[in-house]
C-alpha positions in Angstrom: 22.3 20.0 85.6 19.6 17.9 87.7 17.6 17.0 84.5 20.2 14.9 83.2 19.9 12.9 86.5 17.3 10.0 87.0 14.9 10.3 90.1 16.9 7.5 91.6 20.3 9.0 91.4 19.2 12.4 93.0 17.8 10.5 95.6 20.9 8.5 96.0 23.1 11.1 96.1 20.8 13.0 98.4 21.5 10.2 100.7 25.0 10.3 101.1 24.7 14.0 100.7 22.5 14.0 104.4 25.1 10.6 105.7 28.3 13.2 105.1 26.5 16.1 106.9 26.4 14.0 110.2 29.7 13.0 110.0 30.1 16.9 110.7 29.0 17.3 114.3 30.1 13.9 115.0 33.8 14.9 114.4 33.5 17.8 116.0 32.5 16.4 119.6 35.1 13.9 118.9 37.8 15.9 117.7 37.1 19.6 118.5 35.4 19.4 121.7 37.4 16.4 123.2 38.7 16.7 126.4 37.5 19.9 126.7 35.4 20.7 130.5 32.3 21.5 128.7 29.5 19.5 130.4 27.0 20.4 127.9 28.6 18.5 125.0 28.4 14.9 124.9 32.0 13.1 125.1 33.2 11.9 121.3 32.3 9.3 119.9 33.7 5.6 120.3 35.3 3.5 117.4 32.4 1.4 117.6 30.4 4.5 116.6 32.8 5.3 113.7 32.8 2.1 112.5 29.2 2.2 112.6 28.9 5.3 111.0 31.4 4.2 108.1 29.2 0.9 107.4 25.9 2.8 107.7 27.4 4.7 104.0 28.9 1.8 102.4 25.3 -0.4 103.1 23.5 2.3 101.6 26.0 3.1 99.0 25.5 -0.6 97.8 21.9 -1.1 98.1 20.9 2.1 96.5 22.7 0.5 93.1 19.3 -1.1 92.6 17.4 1.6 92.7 16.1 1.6 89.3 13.3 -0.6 89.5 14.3 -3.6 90.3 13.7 -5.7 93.5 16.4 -6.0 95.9 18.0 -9.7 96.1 17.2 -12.1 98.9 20.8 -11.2 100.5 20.1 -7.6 100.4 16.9 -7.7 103.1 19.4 -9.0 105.4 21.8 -5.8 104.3 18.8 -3.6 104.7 18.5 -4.6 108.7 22.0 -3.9 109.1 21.8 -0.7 107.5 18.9 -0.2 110.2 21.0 -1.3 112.5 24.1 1.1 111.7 22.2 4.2 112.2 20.9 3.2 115.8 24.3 2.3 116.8 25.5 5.7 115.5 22.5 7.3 118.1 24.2 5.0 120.9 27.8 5.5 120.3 27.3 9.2 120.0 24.6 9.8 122.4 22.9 12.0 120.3 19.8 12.0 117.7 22.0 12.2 114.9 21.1 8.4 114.2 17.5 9.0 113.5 18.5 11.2 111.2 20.1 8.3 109.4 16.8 6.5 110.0 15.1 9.4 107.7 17.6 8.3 104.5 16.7 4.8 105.4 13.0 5.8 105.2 13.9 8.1 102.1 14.8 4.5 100.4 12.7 2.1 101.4 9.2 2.6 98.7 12.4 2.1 96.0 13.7 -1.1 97.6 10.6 -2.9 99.5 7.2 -3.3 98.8 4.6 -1.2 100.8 3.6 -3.6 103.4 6.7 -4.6 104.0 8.0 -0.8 104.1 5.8 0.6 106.3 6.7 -2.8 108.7 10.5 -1.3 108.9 9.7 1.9 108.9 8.0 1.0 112.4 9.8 -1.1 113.6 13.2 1.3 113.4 11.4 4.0 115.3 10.5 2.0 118.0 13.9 -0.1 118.1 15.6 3.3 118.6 13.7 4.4 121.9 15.6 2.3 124.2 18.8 4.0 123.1 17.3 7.3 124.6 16.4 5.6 128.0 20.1 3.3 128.2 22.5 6.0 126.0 20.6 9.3 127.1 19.4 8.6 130.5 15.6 9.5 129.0 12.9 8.3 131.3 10.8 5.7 129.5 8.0 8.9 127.9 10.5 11.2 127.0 12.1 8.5 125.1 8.8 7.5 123.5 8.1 11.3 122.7 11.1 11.9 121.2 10.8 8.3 118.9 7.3 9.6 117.7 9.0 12.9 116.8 11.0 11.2 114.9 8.7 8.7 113.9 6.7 12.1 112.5 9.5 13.1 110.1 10.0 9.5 108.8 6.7 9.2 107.7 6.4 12.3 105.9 9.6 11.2 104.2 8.2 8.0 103.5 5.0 9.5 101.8 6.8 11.9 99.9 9.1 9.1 98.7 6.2 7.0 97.9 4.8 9.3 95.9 7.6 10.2 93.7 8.2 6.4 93.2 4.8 5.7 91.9 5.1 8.6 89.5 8.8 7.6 88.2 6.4 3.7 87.5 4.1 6.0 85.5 6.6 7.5 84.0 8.7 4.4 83.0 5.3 2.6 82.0 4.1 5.5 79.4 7.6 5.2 77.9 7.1 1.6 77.6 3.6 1.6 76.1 5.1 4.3 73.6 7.7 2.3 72.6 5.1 -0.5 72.0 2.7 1.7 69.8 5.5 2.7 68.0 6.2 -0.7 66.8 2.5 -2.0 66.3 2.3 1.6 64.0 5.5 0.6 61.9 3.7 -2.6 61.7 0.7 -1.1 60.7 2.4 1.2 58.0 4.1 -1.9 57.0 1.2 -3.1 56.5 -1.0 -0.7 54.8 2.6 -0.2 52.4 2.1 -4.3 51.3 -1.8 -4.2 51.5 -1.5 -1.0 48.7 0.9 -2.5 46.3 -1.6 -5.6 46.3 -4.1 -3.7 45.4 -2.6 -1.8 43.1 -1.1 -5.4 41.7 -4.6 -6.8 41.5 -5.9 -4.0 39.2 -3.1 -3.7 36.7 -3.7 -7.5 36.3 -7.3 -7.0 36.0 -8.2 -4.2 34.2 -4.7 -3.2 31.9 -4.0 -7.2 31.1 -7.2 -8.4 30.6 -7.8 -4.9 27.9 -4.1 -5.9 26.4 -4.6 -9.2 26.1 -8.1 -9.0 24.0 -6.2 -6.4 22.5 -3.9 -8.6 21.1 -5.8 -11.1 20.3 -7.9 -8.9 17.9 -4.4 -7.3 16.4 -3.6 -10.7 15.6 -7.3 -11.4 14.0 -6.6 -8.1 12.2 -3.3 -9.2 10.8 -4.4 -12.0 9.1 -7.8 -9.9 7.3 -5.6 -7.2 6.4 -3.4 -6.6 3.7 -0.4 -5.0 2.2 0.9 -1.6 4.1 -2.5 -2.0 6.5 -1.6 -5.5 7.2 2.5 -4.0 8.3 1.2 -1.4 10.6 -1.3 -4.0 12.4 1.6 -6.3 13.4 3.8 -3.8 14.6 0.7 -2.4 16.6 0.2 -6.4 17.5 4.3 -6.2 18.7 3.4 -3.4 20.8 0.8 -4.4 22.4 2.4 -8.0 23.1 5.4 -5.8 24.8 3.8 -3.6 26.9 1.5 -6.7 28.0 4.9 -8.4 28.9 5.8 -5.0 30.9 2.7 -4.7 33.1 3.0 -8.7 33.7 6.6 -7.8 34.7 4.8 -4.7 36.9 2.7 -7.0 38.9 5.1 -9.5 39.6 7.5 -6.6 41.2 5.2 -4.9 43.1 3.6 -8.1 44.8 7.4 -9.8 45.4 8.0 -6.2 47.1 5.0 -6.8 49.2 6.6 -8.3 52.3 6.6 -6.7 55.4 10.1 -5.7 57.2 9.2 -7.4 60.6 12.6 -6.4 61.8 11.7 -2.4 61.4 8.9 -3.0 63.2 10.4 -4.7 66.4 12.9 -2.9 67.3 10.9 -0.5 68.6 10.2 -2.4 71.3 14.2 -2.3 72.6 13.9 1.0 73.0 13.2 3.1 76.5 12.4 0.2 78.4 13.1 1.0 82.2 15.4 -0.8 84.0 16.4 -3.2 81.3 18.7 -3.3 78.9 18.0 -5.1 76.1 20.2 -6.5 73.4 18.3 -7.6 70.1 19.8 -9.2 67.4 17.8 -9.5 63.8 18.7 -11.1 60.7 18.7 -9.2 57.6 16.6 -8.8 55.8 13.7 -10.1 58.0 10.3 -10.4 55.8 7.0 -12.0 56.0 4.4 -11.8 53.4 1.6 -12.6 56.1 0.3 -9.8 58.1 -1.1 -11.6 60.6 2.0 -13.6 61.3 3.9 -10.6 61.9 1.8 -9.4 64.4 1.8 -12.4 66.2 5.6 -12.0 66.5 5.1 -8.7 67.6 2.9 -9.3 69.9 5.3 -12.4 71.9 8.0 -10.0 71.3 6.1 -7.4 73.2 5.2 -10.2 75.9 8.9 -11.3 76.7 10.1 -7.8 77.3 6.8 -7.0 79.2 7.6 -10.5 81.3 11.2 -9.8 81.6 10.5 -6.7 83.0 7.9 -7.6 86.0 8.7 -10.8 87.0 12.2 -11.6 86.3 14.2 -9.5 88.2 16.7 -8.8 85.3 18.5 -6.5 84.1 19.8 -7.9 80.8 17.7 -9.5 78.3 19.1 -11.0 75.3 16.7 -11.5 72.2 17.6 -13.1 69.0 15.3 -13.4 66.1 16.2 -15.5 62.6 14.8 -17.0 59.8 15.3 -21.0 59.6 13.8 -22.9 56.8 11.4 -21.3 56.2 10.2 -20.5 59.9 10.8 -17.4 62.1 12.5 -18.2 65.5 12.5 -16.3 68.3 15.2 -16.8 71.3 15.4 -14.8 74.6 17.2 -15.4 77.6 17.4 -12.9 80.7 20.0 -12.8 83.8 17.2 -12.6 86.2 16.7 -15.0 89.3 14.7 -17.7 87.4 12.3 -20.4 88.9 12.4 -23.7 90.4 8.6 -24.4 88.4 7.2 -22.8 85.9 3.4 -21.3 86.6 1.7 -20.3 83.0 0.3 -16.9 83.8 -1.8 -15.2 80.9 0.8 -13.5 79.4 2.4 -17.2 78.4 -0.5 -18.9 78.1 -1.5 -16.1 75.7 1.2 -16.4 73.3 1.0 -20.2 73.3 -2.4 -19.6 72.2 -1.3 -17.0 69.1 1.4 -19.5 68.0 -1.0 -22.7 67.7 -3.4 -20.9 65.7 -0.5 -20.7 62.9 0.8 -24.1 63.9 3.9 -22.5 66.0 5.7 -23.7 69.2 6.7 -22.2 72.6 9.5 -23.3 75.0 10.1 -21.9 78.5 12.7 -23.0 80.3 14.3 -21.7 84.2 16.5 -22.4 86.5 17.0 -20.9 89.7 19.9 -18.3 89.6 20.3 -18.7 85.4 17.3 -16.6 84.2 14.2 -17.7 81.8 15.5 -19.0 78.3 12.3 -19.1 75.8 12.6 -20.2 72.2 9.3 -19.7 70.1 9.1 -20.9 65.7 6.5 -19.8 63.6 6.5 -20.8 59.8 7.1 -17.5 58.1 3.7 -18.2 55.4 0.7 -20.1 54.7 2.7 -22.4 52.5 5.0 -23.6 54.7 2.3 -24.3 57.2 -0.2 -26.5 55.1 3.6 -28.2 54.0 3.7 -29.2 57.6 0.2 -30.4 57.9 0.2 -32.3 54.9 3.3 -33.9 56.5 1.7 -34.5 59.9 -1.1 -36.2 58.1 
């Protein structure tokens, strides 16, 4: 039952599991208890602590959506403090611990939704904000109140740890998928490869060896023809027809096998699409996508592999939309994202790097960003040799 869920829904629903359990005591003082002469319960809570207690599950119903490895958006760190905030007004309204409890599922969340320096800063900073509700709300002298935050403060951090450590081990596990998903496609590239590499070869020797023996072949039936005579001279042209047919057939041979000698570039990049963490990716191919050049097609492969691998750790997407066609003789590649986008552009190696691939086959790269409207790329690469020196001959 639990194996069908991802690490971040268990721990979301653990959450709100843990959020509906407090609601438990807290309705009992308040409805149970209330008005009853019992001076060892504390009175029910307020509205204020209800309403509290309400927004404390719908802030972390909402943030926990982007638990999945994405970052939170700028407007959620403000949501984050208020969730912080929710749980120590529970502890106030209440007059009870039952808010650091809360401040253990805020804990539980925040390696998924923050960075570690900036985790461990709220983590801190929630424990001690919660103290003077023990001194105000609980009438706890000024240690007692400290005591009981570092208690808390105790549990919170083992949470935190343990959270930690399950994040970094879901990255692993996301990242291994990914890099399987990437040899996959640089082995279908490969087999592709090896497939147009063999029927070459086997192109080159028919034409070598079995033409070059047919055609002297010929050529001495037809010497043979003329010095012979009566029935001798009848069989050696039909032997001459023969052997001029079955030169035509291996001639006809070798041109099939080296016009089936492209490489399906589309068989090996879709691949790529496949179990890639928190991204979906939609990739559209023309069909039949070939390329003769080997080289070429890995150099597709490879920017392929460096827009999804971009996409993924600095866009803050969670679509990507890749379309790849054949135009005049040149492959194109398009991709667009709905991540935050940029206000400039900074090269890092990963662009710089497939700028570099492209001009060595006389390609192009285009980045383009906006903030709010995601990265939009567009590379071309002529699909052969031919088409390349076609374009230098024109630029000279």
């Amino acid at each position: 039952m639990f194996g069908r869920l991802s690490h971040t829904r268990l721990l979301r629903y653990a959450g709100l599991f843990t959020w509906a359990l407090v609601g438990v005591p807290l309705a009992y003082t308040s409805f149970v208890l209330d008005g009853r002469p019992d001076l060892s319960q504390p009175p029910g809570m307020t509205w204020q602590g209800w309403l509290a207690y309400g927004l404390f599950g719908l802030l972390y119903w909402w943030l926990t959506r982007a638990m999945d490895g994405r970052r939170i958006r700028s407007a959620d760190y403000l949501l984050l403090v208020l969730l912080t905030g929710s749980a120590i007004a529970v502890s106030y309204y209440s007059l009870s611990g039952l808010g650091s409890i809360l401040l253990m599922v805020v804990a539980c969340v925040l390696p998924w939704l923050l960075p570690l320096s900036l985790g461990i800063a709220a983590l801190l900073l929630s424990q001690f904000a919660i103290a003077p509700v023990y001194v105000m709300g609980q009438d706890f002298d000024l240690a007692a109140a400290l005591m009981q935050s570092v208690l808390y403060a105790g549990f919170c951090g083992f949470i935190f740890v343990t959270s930690l450590v399950a994040r970094q081990q879901a990255q692993a596990r996301d990242d291994q998928r990914r890099l399987n998903s990437e040899l996959r496609a640089t082995r279908a590239l490969l087999a592709e490869s090896a497939r147009v590499n063999e029927r070459t070869r086997i192109s080159r020797e028919l034409h070598d060896l079995l033409g070059h023996h047919l055609t002297a072949l010929s050529l001495n039936l037809e010497v043979a023809s003329h010095l012979s005579e009566g029935k001798a001279q009848e069989h050696v042209r039909q032997a001459h027809t023969l052997a001029r047919l079955l030169l035509t057939d291996v001639r006809e041979a070798v041109s099939q096998l080296r016009e089936g000698g492209s490489i399906d570039v589309g068989a090996a990049l879709r691949p790529l699409a496949e179990n890639v963490p928190a991204l979906d990716i939609e990739m559209q191919i023309d069909e039949p996508l070939t390329m003769d050049d080997p080289e070429r097609a890995h150099v597709l492969l490879r920017c392929t592999q460096e827009i999804i691998t971009n996409t993924v750790r600095h866009a803050n997407a969670g679509k990507l939309w890749i379309g790849i066609r054949r135009e005049q003789g040149r492959i194109s590649i398009e991709a667009r994202d709905d991540g935050d986008g940029v206000e400039t552009i900074l090269p890092g190696n990963g662009l710089r790097g497939m700028r570099e691939r492209l001009q060595q086959y006389q390609g192009t790269l285009q980045v383009e960003s906006r903030p709010g409207q995601g990265f939009k790329l567009r590379l071309s690469l002529p699909a052969n040799s031919v088409q390349t020196i076609a374009e230098q001959g024109v630029a000279a």
